[in-house]
TORVEX-48706 format. One line per 10 residues: number of its first residue (from 1); their letters; for each residue x, y, z of N, C-alpha, C. Coordinates in pm, whole numbers, plus 32768, in hexadecimal, padded with zeros to 4 digits. Layout:
NUM	a	X,Y,Z,X,Y,Z,X,Y,Z; ...
***
This chain:
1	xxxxxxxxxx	8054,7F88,8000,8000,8000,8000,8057,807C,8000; 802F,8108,7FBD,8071,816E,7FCC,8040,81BA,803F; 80C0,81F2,8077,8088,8231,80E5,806E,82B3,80A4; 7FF7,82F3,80DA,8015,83BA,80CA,807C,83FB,812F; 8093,8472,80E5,80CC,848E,815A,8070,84C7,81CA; 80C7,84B1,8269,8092,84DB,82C9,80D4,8546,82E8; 805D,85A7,8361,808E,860A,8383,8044,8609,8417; 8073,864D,849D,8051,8653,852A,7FD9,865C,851E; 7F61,8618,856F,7EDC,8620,8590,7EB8,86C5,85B4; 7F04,86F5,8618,7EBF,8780,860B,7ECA,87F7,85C1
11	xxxxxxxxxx	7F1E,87CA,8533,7F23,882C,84DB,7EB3,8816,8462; 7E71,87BD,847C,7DFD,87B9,8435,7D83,8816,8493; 7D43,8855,841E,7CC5,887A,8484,7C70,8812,84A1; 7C16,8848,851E,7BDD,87CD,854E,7B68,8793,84E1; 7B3F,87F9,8497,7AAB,87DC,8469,7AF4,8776,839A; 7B68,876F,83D2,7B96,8739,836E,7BCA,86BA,8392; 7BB5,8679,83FD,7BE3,85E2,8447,7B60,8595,83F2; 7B58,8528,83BD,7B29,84B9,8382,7AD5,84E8,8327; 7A6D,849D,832D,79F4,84BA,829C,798F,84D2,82DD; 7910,84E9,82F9,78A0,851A,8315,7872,84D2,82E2
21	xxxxxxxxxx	77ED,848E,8349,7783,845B,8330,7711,84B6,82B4; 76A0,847F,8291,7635,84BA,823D,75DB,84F6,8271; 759B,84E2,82ED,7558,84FA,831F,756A,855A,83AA; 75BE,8516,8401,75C8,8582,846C,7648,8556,8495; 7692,85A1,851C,7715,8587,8539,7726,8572,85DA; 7747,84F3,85F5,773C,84FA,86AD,77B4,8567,86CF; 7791,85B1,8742,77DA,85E5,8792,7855,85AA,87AD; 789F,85FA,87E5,7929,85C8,882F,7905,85CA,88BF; 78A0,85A8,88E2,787A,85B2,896E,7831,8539,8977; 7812,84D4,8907,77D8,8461,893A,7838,83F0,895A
31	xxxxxxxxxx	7837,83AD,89CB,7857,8331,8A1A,7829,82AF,89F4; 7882,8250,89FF,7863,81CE,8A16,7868,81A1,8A73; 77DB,8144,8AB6,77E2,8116,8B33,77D1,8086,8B3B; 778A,80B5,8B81,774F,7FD7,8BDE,775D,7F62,8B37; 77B3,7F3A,8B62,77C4,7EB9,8B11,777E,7E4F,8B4A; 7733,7DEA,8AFA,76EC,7D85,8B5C,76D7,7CFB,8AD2; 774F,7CA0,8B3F,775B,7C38,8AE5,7703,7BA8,8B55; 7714,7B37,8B05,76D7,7AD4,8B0A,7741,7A63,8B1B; 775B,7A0D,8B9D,77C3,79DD,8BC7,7776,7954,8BF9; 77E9,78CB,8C2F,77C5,7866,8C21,77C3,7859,8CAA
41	xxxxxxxxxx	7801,787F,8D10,7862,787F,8D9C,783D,78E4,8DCA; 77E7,793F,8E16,7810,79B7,8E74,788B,79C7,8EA8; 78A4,7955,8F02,78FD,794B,8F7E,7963,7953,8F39; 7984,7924,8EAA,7A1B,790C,8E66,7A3A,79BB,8E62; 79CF,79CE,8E13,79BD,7A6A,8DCD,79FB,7AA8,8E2C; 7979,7AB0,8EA0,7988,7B23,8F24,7A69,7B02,8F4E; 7A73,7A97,8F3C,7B02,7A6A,8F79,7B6E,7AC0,8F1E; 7B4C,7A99,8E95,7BA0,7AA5,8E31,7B9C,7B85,8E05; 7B01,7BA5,8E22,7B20,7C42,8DE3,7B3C,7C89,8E61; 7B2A,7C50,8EFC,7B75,7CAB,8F55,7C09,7C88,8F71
51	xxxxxxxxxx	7C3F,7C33,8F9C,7CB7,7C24,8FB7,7D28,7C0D,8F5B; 7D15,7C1D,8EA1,7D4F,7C1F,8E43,7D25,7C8B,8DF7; 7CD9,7CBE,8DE0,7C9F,7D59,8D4F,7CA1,7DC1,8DF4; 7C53,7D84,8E77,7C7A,7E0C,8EF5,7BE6,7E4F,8ED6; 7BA0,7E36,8E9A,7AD5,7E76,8EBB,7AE3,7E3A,8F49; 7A5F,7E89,8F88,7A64,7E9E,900C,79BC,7E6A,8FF5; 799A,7DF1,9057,7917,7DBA,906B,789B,7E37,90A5; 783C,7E56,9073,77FB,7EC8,90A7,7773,7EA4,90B6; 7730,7E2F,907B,76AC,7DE5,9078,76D9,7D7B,9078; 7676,7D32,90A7,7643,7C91,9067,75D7,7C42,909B
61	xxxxxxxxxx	7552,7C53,9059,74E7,7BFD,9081,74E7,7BBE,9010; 74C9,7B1F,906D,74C8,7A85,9043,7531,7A6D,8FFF; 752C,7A6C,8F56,75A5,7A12,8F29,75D8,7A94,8EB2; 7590,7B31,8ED6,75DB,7B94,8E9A,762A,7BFD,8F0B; 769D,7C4B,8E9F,770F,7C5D,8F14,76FC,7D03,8EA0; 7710,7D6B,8EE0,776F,7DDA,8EB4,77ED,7E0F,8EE3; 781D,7E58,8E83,78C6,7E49,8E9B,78C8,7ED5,8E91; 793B,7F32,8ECF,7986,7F9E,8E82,79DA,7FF7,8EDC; 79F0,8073,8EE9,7A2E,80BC,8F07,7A25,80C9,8FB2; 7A97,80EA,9003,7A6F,8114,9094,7A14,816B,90E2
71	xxxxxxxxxx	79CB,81CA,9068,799C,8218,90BF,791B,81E4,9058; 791A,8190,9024,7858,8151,8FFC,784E,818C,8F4C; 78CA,818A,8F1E,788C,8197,8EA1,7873,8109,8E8D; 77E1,80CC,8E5B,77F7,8024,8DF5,7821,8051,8D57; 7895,7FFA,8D6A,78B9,7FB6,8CD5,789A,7F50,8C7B; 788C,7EEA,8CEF,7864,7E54,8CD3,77EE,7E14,8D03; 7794,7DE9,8CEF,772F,7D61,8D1F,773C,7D0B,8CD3; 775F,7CD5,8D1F,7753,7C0A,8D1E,76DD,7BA0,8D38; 76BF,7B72,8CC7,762F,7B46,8CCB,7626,7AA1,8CCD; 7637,7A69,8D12,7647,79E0,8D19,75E9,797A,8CCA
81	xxxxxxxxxx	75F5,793B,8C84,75A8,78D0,8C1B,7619,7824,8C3B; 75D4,77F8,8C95,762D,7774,8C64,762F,7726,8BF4; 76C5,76D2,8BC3,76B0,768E,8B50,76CC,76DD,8AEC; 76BE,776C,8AD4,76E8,77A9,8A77,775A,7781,8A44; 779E,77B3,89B8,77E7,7746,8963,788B,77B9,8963; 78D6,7775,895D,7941,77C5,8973,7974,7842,88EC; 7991,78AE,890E,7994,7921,889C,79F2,78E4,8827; 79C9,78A1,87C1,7A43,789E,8764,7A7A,78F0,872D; 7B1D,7901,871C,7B8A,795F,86C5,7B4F,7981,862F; 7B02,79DA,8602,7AF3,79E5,8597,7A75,7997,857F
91	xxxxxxxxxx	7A26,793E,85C0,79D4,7911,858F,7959,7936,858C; 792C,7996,85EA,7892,79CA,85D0,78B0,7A75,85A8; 7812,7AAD,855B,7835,7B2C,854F,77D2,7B46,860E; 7823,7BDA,8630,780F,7C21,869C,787E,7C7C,86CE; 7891,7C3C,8753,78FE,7C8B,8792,797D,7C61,8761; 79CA,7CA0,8747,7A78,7CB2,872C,7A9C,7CC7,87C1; 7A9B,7D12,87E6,7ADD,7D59,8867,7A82,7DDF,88BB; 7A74,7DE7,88F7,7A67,7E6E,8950,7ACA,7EA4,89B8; 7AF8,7EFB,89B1,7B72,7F61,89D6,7B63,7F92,8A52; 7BA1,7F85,8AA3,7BA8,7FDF,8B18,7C02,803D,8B11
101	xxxxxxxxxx	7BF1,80B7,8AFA,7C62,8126,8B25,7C7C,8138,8BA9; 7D11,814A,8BC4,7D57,8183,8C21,7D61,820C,8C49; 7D87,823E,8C6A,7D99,82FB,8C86,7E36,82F5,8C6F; 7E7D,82B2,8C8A,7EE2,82C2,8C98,7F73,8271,8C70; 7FCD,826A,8C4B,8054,821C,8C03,8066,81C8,8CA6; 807D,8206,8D2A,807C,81B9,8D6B,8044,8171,8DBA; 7FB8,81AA,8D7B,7F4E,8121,8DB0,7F47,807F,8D5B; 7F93,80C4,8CC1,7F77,8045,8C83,8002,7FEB,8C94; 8084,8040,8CB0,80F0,7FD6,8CD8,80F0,7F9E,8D57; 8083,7FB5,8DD8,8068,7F75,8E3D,800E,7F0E,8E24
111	xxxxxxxxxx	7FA3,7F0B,8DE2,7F3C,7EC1,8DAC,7FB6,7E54,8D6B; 7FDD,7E81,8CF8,8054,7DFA,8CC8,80B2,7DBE,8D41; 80E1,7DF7,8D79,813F,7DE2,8DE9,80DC,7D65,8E57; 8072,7DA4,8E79,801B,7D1A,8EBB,7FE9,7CDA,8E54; 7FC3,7CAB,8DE5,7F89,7C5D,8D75,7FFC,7BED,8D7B; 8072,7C42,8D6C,80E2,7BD1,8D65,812B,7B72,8DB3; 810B,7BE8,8E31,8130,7B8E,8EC5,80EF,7AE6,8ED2; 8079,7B09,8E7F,7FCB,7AA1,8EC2,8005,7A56,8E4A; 8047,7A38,8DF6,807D,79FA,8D7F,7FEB,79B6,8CF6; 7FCF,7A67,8CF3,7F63,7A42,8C7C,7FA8,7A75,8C19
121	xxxxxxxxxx	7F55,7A37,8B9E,7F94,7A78,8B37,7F50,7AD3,8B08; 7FC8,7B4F,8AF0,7FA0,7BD2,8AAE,7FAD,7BD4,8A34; 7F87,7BDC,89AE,7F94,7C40,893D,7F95,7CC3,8925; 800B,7D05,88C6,7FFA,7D9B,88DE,8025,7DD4,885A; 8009,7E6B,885B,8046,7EB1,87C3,804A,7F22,87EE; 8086,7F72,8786,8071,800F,8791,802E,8004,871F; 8011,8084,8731,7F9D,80BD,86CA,7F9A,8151,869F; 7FEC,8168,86D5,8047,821C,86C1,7FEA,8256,86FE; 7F71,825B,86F7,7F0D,82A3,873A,7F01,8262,87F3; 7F1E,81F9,87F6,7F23,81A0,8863,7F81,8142,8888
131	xxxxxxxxxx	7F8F,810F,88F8,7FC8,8095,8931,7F5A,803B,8959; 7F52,7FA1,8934,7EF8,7F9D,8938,7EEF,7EDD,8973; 7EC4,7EAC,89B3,7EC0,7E28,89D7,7E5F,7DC6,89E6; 7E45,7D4B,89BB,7DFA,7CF3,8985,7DDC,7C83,89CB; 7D85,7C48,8A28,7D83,7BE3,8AA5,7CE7,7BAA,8A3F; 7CD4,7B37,8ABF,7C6D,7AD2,8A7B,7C47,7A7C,8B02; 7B8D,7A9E,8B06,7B91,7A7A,8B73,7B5E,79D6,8B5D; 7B26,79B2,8BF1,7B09,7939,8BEC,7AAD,78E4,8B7C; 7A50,7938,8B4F,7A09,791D,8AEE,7A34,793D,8A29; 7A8C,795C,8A44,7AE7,797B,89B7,7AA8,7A15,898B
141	xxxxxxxxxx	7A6F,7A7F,89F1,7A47,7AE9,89B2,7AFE,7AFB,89D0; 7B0F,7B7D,8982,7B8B,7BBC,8973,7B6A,7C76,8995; 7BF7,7C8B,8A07,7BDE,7D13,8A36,7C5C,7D6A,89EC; 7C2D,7DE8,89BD,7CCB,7E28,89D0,7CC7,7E97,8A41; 7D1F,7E78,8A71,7D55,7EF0,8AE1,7DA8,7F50,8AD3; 7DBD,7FF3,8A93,7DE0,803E,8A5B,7E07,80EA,8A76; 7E6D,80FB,8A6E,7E66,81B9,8A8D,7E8C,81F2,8A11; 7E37,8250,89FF,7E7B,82AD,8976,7EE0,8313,8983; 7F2D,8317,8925,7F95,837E,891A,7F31,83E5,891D; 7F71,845D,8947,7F4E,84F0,893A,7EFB,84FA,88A2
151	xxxxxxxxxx	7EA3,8583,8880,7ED1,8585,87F8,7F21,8599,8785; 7F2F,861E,8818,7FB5,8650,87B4,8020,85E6,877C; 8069,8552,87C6,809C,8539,8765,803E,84AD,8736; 7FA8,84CA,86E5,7FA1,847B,8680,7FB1,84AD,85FA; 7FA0,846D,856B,7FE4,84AC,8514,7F2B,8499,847D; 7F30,84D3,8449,7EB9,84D0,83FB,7F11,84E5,836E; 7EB4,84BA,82E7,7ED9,84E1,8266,7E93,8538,8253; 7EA1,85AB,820E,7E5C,8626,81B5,7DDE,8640,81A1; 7DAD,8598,8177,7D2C,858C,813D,7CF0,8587,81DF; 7D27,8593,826F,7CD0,8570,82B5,7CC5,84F7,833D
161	xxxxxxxxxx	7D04,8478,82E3,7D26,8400,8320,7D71,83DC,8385; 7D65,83C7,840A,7D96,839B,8497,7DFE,8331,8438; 7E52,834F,8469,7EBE,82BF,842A,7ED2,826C,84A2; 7ED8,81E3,849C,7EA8,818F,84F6,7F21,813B,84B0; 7F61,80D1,850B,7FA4,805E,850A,7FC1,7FFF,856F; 7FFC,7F6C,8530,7FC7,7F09,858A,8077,7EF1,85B1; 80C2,7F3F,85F9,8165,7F21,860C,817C,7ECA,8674; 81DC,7E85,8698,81FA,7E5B,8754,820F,7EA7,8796; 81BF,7E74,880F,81E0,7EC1,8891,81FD,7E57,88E8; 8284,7E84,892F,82E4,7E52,8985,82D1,7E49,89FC
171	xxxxxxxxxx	8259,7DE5,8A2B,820C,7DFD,8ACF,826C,7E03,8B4D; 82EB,7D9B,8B33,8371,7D8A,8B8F,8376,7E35,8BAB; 83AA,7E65,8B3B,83F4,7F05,8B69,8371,7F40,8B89; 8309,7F3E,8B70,8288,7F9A,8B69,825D,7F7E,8C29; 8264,7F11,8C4B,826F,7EF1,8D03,82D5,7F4D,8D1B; 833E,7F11,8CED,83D4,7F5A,8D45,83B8,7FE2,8D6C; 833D,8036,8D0E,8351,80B3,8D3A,82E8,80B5,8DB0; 82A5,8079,8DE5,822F,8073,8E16,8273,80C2,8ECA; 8211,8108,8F08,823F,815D,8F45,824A,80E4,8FF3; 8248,8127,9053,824B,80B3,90C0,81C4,80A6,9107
181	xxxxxxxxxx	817A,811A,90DB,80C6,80F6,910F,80A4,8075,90F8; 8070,805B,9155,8038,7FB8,9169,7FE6,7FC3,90F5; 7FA9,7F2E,9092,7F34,7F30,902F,7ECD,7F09,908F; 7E3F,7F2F,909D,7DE9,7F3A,90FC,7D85,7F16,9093; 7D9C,7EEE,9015,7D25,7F02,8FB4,7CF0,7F8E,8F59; 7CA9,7F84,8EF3,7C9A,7FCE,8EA8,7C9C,8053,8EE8; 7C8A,80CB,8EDB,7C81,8140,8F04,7C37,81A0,8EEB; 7C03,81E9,8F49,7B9A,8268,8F3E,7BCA,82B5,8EA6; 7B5A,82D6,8E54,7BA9,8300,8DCB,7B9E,828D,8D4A; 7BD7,8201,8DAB,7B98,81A4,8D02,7AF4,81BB,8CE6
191	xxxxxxxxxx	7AFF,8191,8C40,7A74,81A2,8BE9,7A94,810A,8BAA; 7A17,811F,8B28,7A01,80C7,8ADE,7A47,8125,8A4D; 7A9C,8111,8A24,7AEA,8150,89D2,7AB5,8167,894D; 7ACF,80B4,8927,7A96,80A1,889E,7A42,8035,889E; 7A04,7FE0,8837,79AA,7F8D,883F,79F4,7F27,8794; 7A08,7EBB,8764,7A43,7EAE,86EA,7A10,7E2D,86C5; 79DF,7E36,8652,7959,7D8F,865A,799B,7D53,85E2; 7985,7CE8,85B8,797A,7C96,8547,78EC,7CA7,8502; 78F4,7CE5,848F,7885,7CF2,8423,789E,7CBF,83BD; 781E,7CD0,8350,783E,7C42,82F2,7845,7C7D,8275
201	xxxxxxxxxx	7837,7D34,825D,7857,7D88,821B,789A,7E17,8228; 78E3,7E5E,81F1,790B,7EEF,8234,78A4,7F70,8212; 7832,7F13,818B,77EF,7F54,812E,778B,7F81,81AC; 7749,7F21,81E0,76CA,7F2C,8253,76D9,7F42,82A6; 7763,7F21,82E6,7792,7F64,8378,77B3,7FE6,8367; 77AC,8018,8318,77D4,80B2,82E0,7729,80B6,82ED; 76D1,80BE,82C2,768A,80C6,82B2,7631,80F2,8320; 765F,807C,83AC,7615,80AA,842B,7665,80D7,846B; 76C9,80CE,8470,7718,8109,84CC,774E,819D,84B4; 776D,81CD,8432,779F,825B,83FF,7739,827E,83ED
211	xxxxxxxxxx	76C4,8251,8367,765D,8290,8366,75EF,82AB,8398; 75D2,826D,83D5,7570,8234,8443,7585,8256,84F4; 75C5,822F,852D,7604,8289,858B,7647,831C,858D; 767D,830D,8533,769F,839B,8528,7753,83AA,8555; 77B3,8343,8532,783E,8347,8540,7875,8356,84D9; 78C9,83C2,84D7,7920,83CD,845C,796C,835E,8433; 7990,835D,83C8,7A02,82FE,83B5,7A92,8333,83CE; 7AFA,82F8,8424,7B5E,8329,8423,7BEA,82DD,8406; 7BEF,826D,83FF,7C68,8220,83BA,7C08,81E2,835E; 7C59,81CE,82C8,7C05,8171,8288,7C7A,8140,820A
221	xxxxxxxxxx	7CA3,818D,81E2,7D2F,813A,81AF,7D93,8103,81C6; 7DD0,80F3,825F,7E1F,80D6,8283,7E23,804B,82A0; 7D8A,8003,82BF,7D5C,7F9A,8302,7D0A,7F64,82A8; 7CFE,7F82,8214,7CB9,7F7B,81CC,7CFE,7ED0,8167; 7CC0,7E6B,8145,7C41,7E83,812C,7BCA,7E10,8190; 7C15,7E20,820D,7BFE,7DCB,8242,7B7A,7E1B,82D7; 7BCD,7E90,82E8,7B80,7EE0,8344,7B77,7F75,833A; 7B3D,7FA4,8399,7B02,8034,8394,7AF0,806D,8434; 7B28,80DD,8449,7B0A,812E,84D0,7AB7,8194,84D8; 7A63,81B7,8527,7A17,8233,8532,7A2B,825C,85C2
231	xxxxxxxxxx	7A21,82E1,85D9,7A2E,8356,8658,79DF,83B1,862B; 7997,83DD,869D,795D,8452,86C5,79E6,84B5,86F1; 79CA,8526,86B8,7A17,85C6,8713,7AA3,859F,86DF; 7AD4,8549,866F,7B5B,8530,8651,7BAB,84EB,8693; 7B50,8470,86E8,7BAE,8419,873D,7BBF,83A7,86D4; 7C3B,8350,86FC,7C75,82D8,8693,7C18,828F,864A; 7BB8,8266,86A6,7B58,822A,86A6,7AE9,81F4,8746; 7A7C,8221,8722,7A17,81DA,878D,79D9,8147,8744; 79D9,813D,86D0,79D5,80A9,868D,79F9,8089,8639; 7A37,8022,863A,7AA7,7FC3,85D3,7A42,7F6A,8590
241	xxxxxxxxxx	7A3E,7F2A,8527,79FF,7EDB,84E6,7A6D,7E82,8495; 7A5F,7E0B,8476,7AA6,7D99,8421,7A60,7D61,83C8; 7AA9,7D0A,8379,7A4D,7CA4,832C,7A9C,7C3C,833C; 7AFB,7BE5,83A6,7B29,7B83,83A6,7AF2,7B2E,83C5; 7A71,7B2B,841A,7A1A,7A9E,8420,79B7,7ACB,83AD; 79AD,7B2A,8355,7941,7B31,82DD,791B,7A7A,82D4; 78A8,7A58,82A6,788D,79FB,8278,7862,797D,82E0; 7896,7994,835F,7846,7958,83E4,77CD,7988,83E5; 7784,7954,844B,76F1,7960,848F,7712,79E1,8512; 76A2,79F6,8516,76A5,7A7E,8584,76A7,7A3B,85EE
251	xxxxxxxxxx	76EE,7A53,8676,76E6,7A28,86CA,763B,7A10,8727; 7632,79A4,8733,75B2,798A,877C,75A7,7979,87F2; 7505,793A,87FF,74A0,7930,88A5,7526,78D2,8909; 7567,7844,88C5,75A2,781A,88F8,7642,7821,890E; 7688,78B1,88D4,76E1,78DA,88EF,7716,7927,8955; 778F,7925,8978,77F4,796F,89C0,77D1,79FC,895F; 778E,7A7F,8981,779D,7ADA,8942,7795,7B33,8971; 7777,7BCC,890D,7739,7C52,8938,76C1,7C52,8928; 7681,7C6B,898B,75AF,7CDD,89A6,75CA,7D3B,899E; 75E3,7DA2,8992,75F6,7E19,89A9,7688,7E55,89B5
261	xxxxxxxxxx	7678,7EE7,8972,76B9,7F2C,8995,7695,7FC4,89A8; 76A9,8025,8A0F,766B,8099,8A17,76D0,810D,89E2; 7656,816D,896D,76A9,81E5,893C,764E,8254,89A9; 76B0,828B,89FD,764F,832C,8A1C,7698,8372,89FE; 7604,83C2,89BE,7600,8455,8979,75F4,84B4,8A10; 7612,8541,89BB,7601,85A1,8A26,7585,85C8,8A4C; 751B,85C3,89E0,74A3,85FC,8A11,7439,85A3,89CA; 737F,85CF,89C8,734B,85AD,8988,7342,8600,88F7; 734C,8658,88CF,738D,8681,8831,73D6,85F3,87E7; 7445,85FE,8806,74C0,859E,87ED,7455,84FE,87CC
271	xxxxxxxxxx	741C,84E4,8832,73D0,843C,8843,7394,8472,87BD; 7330,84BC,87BD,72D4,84D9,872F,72EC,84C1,86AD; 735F,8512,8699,73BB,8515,861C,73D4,84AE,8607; 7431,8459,8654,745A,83DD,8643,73C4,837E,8624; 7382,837F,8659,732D,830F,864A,72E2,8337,85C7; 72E6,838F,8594,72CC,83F2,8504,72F4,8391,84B3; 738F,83D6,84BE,73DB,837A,847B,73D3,82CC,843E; 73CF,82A7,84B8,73C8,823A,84D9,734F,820C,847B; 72DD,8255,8471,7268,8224,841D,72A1,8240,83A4; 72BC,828E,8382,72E9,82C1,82C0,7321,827A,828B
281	xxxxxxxxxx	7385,8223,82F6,73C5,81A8,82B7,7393,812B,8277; 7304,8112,82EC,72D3,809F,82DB,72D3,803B,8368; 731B,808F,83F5,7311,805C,8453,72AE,8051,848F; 7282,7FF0,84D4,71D9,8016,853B,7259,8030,85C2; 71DD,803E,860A,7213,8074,86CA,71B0,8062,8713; 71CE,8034,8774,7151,8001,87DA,719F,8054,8873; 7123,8064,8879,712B,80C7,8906,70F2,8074,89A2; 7180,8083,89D3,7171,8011,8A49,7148,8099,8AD6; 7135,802D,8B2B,715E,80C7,8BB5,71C5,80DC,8BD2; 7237,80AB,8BA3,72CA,80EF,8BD5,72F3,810A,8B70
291	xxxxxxxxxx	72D4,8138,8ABD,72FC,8124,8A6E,72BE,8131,89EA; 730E,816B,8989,72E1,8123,88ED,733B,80BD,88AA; 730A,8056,889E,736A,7FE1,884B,735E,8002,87CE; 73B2,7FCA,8787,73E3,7FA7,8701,745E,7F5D,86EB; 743A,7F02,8669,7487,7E83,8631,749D,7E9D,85A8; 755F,7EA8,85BE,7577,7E92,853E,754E,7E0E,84DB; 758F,7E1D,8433,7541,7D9F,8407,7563,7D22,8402; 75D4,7CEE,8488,75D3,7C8B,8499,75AE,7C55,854B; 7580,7CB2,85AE,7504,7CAE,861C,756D,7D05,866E; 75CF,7D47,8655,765C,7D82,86B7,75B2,7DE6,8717
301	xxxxxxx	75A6,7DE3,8792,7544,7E34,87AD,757F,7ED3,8820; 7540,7F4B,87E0,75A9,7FAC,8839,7501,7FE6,8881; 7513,801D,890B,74DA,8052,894C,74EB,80C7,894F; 7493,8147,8927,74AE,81E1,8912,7474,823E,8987; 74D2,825F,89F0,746E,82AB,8A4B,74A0,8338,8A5E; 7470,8378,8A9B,7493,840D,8ABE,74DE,83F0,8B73; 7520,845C,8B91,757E,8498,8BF7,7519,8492,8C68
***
């Protein structure tokens, strides 16, 4: 592939970071929240996302658990289904990964520093925009655990494009720097970063996700022709999309999977538009009491609420 040339992220203007949706444009003020997957084990789960990923137990009636931050943000619910079937590598379309951001370089070389102590295995990369690390829990969902570089040094092409890459990152030296604060678990400050699924086209996932939601596109040649990134407000990305399980079945009733994932908007304006949107495409939306759902077109389902 040819590269363009690049030039520093903040010498582009902002209103010139990716492509624009058709219809409307999410804010740089909307969040990703409560992730809520479908697991085989509570007790493995509850074992495996506090004392290895560091979520902090904050609910749990009967055989569901919520997870997240110290002072009560939820990130996670854990929804127990026994018998569910273990997540295969590539084999269903759905979840790819969901991201936890860090706040900080030395929250994530303490996080590696205990990951490695407990002798799990980590995967990792840079990503110029990020440092970024790859775990897998009991049920074969897959987490990345991640801090972004500043912006200032990410780097964009002309036309616009977040330049994104998949390099090594060196977890040994990336600990070594890790400061002497005890790891206590995740920290006041982590979010739900990004969200990154297996789809079975880039044509339709563009479709609900850029056009339909309302996310720009912001890497798309770099990762091309395999995937695609979108961000709100000029971040790397709030969702990644693939086509490496293209041609599997969507993950189902009897899988290890994702239910949900929550986008909040800032207001009710913002919900409107989007769900506008969302119709012009060809999406329906059903209006729950905590919520408006919608399913991309292979069942990926996102929950849309206000602040």
């Amino acid at each position: 592939m040819n590269v363009p040339p690049t030039i520093p992220y903040l010498q582009l203007p902002a209103e010139r970071i990716g492509q624009a949706p058709p219809h409307h444009t999410l804010p740089a003020t909307v969040r990703l929240s409560t992730v809520t997957l479908q697991i085989n084990d509570l007790d493995a789960s509850l074992d495996y996302y506090t004392r290895i990923i560091g979520l902090h137990l904050h609910q749990q009636e009967g055989r569901t658990a919520r997870l997240g931050t110290p002072d009560g943000q939820i990130l996670l619910e854990l929804r127990e289904k026994k018998g569910v079937k273990y997540a295969p590598h590539r084999g269903r379309l759905g979840l790819y990964h969901f991201a936890l951001l860090l706040p900080t370089r030395d929250d994530l070389a303490r996080f590696v520093r205990n990951a490695l102590s407990l002798g799990v295995h980590v995967g990792a990369g840079d990503h110029h925009f990020s440092e970024a690390t790859y775990l897998q829990d009991p049920d074969g969902i897959s987490i990345e655990v991640y801090r972004d570089r500043p912006r200032e040094d990410w780097q964009v092409t002309e036309g616009g494009e977040i330049v994104g890459r998949g390099d090594p990152l060196d977890l040994q030296a990336l600990a070594a720097t890790a400061s002497t604060t005890p790891w206590t678990g995740l920290p006041n400050g982590t979010t739900i970063g990004h969200m990154h699924f297996y789809v079975g086209d880039l044509d339709n996932a563009a479709r609900f996700y850029h056009a339909g939601l309302g996310f720009p596109k912001v890497t798309w040649s770099f990762i091309a022709p395999f995937g695609l990134f979108m961000g709100a407000g000029g971040y790397h990305h709030h969702i990644g999309v693939n086509t490496w399980a293209a041609g599997s079945a969507p993950s189902g009733e009897n899988d290890a999977r994702l239910l949900t994932w929550d986008l909040v908007l800032p207001d009710q304006t913002t919900l409107d538009r989007t769900i506008a949107s969302l119709h012009a495409e060809g999406f329906a939306t059903t209006t729950t009491t905590d919520g408006v759902l919608a399913s991309d077109p292979w069942g990926i389902t996102v929950r849309l609420r206000t602040l």
